[in-house]
ZAMARGU-4260 file (C-alpha; in steps of 0.2 Angstrom, whole numbers, plus 5000, padded with zeros to 4 digits):
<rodrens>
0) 4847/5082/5384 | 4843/5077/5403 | 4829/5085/5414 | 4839/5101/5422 | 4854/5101/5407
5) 4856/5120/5401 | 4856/5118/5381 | 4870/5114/5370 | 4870/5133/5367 | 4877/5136/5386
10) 4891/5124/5385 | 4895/5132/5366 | 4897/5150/5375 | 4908/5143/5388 | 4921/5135/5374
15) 4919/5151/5365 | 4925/5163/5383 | 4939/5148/5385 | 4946/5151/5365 | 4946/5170/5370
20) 4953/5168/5389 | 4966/5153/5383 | 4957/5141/5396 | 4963/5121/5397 | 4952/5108/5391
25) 4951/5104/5409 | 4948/5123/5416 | 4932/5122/5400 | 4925/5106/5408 | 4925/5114/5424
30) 4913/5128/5421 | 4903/5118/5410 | 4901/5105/5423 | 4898/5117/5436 | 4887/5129/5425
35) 4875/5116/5415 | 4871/5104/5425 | 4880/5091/5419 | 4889/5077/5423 | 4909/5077/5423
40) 4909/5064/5410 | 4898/5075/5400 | 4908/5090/5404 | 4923/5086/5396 | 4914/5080/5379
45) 4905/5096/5379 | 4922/5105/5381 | 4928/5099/5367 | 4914/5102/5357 | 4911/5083/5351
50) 4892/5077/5347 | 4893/5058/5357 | 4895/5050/5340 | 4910/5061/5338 | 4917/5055/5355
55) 4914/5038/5351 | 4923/5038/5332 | 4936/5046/5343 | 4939/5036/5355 | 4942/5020/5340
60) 4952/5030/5332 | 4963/5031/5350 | 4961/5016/5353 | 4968/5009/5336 | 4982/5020/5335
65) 4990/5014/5353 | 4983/4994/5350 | 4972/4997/5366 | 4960/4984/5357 | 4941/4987/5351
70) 4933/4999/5366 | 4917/4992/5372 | 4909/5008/5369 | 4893/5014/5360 | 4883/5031/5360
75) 4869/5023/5368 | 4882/5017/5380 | 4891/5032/5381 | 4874/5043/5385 | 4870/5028/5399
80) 4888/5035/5407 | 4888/5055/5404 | 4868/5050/5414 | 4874/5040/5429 | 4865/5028/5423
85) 4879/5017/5421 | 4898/5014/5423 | 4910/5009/5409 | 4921/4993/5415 | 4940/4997/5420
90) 4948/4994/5406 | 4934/5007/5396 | 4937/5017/5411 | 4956/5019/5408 | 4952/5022/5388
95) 4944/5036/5390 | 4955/5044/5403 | 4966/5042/5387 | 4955/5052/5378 | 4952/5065/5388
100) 4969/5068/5394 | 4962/5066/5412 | 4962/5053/5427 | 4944/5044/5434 | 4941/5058/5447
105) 4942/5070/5435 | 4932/5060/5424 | 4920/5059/5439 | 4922/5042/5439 | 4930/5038/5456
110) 4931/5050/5471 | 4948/5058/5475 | 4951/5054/5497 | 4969/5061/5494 | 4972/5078/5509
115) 4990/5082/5506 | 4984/5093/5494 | 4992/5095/5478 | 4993/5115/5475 | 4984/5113/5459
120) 4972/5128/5457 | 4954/5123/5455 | 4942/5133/5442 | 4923/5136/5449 | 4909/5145/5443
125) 4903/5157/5455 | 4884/5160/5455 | 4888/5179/5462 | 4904/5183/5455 | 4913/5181/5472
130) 4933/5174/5473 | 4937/5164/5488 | 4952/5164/5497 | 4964/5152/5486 | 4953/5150/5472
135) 4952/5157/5453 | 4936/5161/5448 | 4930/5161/5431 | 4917/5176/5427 | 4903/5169/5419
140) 4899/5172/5399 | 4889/5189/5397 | 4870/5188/5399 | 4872/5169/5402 | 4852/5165/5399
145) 4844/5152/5412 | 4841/5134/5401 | 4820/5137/5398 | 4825/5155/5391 | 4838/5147/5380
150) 4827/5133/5374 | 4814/5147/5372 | 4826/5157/5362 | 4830/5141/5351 | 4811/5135/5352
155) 4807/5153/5341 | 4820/5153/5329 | 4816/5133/5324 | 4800/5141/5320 | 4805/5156/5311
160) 4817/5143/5300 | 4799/5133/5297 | 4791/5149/5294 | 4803/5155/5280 | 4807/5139/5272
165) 4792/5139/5258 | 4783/5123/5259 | 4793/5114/5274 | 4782/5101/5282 | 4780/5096/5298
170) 4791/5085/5307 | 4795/5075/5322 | 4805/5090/5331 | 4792/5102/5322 | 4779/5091/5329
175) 4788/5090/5350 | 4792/5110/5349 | 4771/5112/5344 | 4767/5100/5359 | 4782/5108/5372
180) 4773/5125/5368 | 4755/5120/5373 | 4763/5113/5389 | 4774/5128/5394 | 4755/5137/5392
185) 4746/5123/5403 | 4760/5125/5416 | 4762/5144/5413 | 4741/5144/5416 | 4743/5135/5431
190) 4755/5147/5438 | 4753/5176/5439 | 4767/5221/5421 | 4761/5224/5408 | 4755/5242/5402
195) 4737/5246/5393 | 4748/5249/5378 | 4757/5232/5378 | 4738/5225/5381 | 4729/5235/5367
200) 4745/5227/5355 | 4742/5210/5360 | 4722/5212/5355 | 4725/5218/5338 | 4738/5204/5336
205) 4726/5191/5339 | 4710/5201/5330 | 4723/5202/5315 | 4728/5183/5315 | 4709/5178/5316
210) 4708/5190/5299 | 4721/5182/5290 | 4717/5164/5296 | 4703/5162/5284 | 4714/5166/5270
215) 4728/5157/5277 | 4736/5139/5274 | 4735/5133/5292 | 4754/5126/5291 | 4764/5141/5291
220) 4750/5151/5303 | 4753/5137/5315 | 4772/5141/5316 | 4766/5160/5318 | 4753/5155/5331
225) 4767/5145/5341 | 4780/5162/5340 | 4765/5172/5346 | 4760/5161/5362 | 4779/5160/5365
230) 4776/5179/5369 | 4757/5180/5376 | 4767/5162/5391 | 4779/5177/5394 | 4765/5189/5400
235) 4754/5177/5408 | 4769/5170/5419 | 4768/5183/5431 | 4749/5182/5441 | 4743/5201/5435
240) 4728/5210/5441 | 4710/5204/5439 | 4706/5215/5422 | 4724/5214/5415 | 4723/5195/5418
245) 4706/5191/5407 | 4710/5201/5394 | 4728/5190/5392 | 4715/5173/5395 | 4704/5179/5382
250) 4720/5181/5368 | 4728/5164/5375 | 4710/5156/5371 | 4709/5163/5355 | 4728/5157/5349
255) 4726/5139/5358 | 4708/5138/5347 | 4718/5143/5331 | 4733/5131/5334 | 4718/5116/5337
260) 4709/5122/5322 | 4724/5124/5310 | 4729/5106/5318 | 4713/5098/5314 | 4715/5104/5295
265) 4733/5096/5296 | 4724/5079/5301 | 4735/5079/5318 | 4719/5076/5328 | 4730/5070/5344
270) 4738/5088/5347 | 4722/5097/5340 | 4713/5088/5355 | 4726/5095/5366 | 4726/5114/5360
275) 4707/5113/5364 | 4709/5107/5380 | 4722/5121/5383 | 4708/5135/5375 | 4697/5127/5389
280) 4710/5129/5402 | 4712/5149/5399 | 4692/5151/5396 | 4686/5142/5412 | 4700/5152/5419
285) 4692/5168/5413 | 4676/5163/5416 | 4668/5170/5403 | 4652/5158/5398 | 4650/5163/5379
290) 4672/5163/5378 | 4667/5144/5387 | 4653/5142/5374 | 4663/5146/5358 | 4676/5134/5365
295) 4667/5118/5364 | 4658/5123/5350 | 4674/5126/5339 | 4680/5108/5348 | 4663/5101/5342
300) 4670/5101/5323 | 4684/5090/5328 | 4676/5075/5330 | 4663/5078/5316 | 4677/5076/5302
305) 4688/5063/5310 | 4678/5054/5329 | 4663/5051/5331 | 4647/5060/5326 | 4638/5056/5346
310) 4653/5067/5355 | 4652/5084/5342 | 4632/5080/5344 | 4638/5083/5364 | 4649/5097/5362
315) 4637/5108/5352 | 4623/5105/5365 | 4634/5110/5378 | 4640/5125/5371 | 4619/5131/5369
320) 4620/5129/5385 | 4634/5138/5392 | 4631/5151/5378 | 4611/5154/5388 | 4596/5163/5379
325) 4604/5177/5371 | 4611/5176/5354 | 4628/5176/5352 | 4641/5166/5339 | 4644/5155/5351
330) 4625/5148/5353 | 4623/5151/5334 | 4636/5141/5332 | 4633/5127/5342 | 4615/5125/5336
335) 4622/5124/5318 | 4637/5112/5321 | 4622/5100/5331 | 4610/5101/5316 | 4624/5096/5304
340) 4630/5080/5316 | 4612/5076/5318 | 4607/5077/5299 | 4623/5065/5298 | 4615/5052/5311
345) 4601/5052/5301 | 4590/5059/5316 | 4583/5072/5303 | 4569/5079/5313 | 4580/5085/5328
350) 4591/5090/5315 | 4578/5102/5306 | 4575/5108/5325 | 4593/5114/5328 | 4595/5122/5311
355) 4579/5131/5312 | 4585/5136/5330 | 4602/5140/5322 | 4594/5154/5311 | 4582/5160/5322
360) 4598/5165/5335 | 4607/5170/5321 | 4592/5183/5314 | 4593/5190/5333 | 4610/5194/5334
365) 4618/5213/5332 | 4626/5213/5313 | 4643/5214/5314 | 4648/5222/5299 | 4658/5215/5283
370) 4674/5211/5294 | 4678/5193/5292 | 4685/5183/5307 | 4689/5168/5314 | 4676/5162/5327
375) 4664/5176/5321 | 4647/5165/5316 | 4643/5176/5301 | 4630/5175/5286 | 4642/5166/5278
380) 4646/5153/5290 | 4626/5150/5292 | 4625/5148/5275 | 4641/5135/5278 | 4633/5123/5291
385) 4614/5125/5282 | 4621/5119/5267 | 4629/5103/5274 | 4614/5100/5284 | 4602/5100/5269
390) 4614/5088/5258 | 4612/5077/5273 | 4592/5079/5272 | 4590/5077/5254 | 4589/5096/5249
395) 4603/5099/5241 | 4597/5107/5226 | 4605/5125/5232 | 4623/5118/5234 | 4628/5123/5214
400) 4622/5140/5217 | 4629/5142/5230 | 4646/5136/5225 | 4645/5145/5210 | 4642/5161/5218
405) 4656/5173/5223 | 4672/5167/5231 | 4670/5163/5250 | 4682/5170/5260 | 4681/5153/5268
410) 4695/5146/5259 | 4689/5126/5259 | 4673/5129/5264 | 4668/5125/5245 | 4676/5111/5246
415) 4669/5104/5262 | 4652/5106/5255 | 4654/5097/5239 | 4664/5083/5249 | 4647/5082/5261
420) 4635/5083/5245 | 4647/5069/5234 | 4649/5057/5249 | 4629/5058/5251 | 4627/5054/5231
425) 4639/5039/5234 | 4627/5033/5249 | 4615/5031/5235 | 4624/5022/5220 | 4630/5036/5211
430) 4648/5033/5213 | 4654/5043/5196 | 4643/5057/5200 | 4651/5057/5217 | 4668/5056/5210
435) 4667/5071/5197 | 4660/5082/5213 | 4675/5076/5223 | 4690/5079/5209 | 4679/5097/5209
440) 4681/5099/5228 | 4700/5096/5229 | 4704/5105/5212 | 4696/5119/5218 | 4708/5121/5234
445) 4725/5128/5234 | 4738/5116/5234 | 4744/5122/5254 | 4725/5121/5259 | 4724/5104/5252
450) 4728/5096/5268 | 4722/5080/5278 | 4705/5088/5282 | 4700/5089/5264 | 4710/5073/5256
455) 4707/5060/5269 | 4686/5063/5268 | 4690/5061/5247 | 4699/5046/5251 | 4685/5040/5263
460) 4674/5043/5249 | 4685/5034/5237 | 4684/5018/5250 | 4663/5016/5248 | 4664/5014/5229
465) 4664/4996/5227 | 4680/4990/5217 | 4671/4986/5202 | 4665/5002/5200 | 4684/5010/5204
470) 4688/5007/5183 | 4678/5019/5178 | 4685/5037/5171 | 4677/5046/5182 | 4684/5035/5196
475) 4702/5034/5189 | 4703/5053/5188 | 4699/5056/5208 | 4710/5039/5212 | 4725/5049/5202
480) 4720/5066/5209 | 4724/5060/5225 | 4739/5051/5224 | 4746/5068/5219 | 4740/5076/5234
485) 4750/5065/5245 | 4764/5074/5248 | 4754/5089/5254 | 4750/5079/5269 | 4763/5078/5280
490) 4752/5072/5295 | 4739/5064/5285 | 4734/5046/5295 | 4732/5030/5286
</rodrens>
């Protein structure tokens, strides 16, 4: 579909008002040209309700049933045509004509100087509904909907399809709607009513999707998070007053940080930069320093499991700074995520600094009760980034207890942990120690949690064992264990 083409959805209203008001092929084309923005050419395809392949299988049928010859015509071709991008020669020109049932002007193929005037009544589509004098004018389909509300329209229920198909992965038109969404909210962000009730709705939404997320396997939340910012771009289209206005930043923040995060787990490390950039977008917008602050300190994890260790070493100081003095989940956080890069560096003395600074934020701030959420830097999530830390620093003698302890809400933050503590025992030599540890880690997660984030670290494991050590049982187990867990990873990277 060209820039400025209504959807395919427009021209199938129009064929369905023709069916029920006996319009010609030729009355059909008309509106559709005149309504969709496409070409005459186009038009008349549309009118007939033919995919360009169609036309095409058509046209060699025509073509061999009256000996015309082979048509030099293609759907490449034919989509260079119905674009103005090119012209088809005269003799394709008079095959088509054929087809259509039509001549070259009303193909749009030649202009028509002729002035007699030849009494023929001319269909238009009237953007007000007006007649004018000599002409039949054809009312427009019934709440005919503008082509970005139409593509909205078909953009939501693509993801309700992906939402209610059990175990669909993503794909390349999955993949371009999540991408059309974050830039409908960059432009929308760019862009500026909407009640207290509609408000108050909208921040139990997003306090709701921040409970579940923990729980949740980051593909089919991420088809929920794009349906919800198809709604929040609705609201925040319109410039609202100053207080209305933060209150939409702060819940377009929030989504655009669960989309990167449920992004990064899926391994799509591209469109999970993006989203963060869009989170950043609506905080600095807001201009809330500790929104700003939890930003790049989320962000700060993205390079940690798949870039490089120096950047979420940056992020995480930049978010302590933002965040200021006072403690909060943003400076917490941020102290916490540069410890564990640091520990990783093997700067272990700035890295005992950080997670000592870490906890001692941490032990300041107001407890929050036993709500879990999202972005929320709880006892738990300390627990989370001190234990990494320490397997980086040699102490990992608490890592068994505390896997062992009760369930995390955390789904695969076991996991991450014992990944951390068997790629540290490989660094060593122990490569079937590390092995038993990470077939532990992935058994351990849900099959729909088992995504890139967690298999492609196992696989980086699997790639420091030297090959003669690769024989071993221990090493055959986790070599098989992964090949199983392939096809969970629709995005995984090579």
């Amino acid at each position: 579909m060209a820039r400025g083409e209504h959807s395919p959805a427009c021209a199938r209203r129009w064929r369905e008002q023709a069916a029920a008001q006996q319009w010609t092929l030729w009355q059909t084309a008309q509106a559709i040209h005149g309504c969709c923005g496409v070409s005459l050419l186009k038009a008349h395809r549309l009118a007939r309700g033919w995919s360009a392949r169609q036309a095409i299988e058509e046209l060699e049928r025509l073509c061999e049933t009256h000996s015309l010859g082979l048509p030099r015509a293609s759907i490449d071709l034919l989509n260079a045509w119905e674009n103005n991008r090119a012209r088809p020669r005269p003799q394709t020109i008079d095959q088509i004509a054929r087809l259509y049932s039509a001549n070259a002007v009303r193909l749009g193929l030649a202009a028509d100087y002729c002035d007699d005037g030849d009494g023929a009544k001319v269909v238009v589509v009237a953007a007000a509904q007006q007649t004018l004098p000599g002409e039949d004018t054809i009312p427009q389909p019934t709440r005919a909907a503008p082509a970005d509300l139409d593509d909205e329209s078909e953009r939501r229920a693509l993801f309700h399809h992906a939402l209610l198909s059990s175990g669909l992965p993503l794909n390349g038109r999955l993949l371009a709607e999540v991408e059309r969404t974050r830039q409908d909210m960059d432009r929308t962000l760019a862009s500026g009513t909407i009640t207290e009730d509609q408000l108050d709705r909208l921040d139990e939404q997003v306090l709701r999707y921040r409970r579940e997320y923990i729980k949740s396997a980051p593909l089919p939340m991420l088809y929920r998070l794009m349906l919800e910012l198809g709604d929040v771009r609705r609201l925040v289209a319109a410039r609202q007053p100053a207080v209305t206005q933060r209150r939409l930043l702060n819940a377009t923040t929030m989504l655009a940080l669960l989309s990167a995060d449920a992004l990064m787990k899926l391994g799509d490390t591209r469109q999970a930069h993006a989203w963060y950039g869009t989170a950043r977008a609506a905080s600095d917008d807001m201009g809330e320093v500790r929104l700003r602050a939890l930003v790049r300190a989320q962000e700060a994890m993205l390079p940690y499991y798949y870039g490089d260790l120096t950047e979420t070493v940056r992020l995480a100081r930049e978010a302590r700074m933002l965040a200021g003095s006072a403690p909060s989940s943003p400076a917490a956080l941020g102290a916490a995520a540069e410890a564990r890069a640091l520990a990783r560096i093997g700067e272990h003395q700035a890295a005992r600094v950080a997670l000592a600074e870490a906890e001692r934020i941490f032990s300041r701030m107001p407890r929050e009760g036993t709500d879990h959420l999202a972005f929320r830097f709880s006892e738990r999530r300390l627990q989370f980034y001190r234990m990494g830390t320490l397997i980086e620093l040699g102490e990992a003698e608490q890592v068994q207890e505390w896997i062992s302890r009760s369930a995390s809400p955390y789904t695969i933050d076991p996991a991450l942990v014992l990944l951390d503590q068997a790629a540290h025992i490989a660094r060593e030599g122990g490569y079937d120690e590390a092995c038993r540890l990470a077939e532990q880690a992935l058994t351990q997660v849900p099959p729909e949690h088992r995504t890139s984030i967690v298999v492609t670290r196992a696989r980086a494991l699997m790639s420091m064992i030297p090959r003669g050590n690769r024989r071993t049982p221990a090493a055959r187990h986790l070599h098989d264990l992964l090949a199983e867990s392939g096809p969970q990873l629709a995005l995984e990277r090579p």
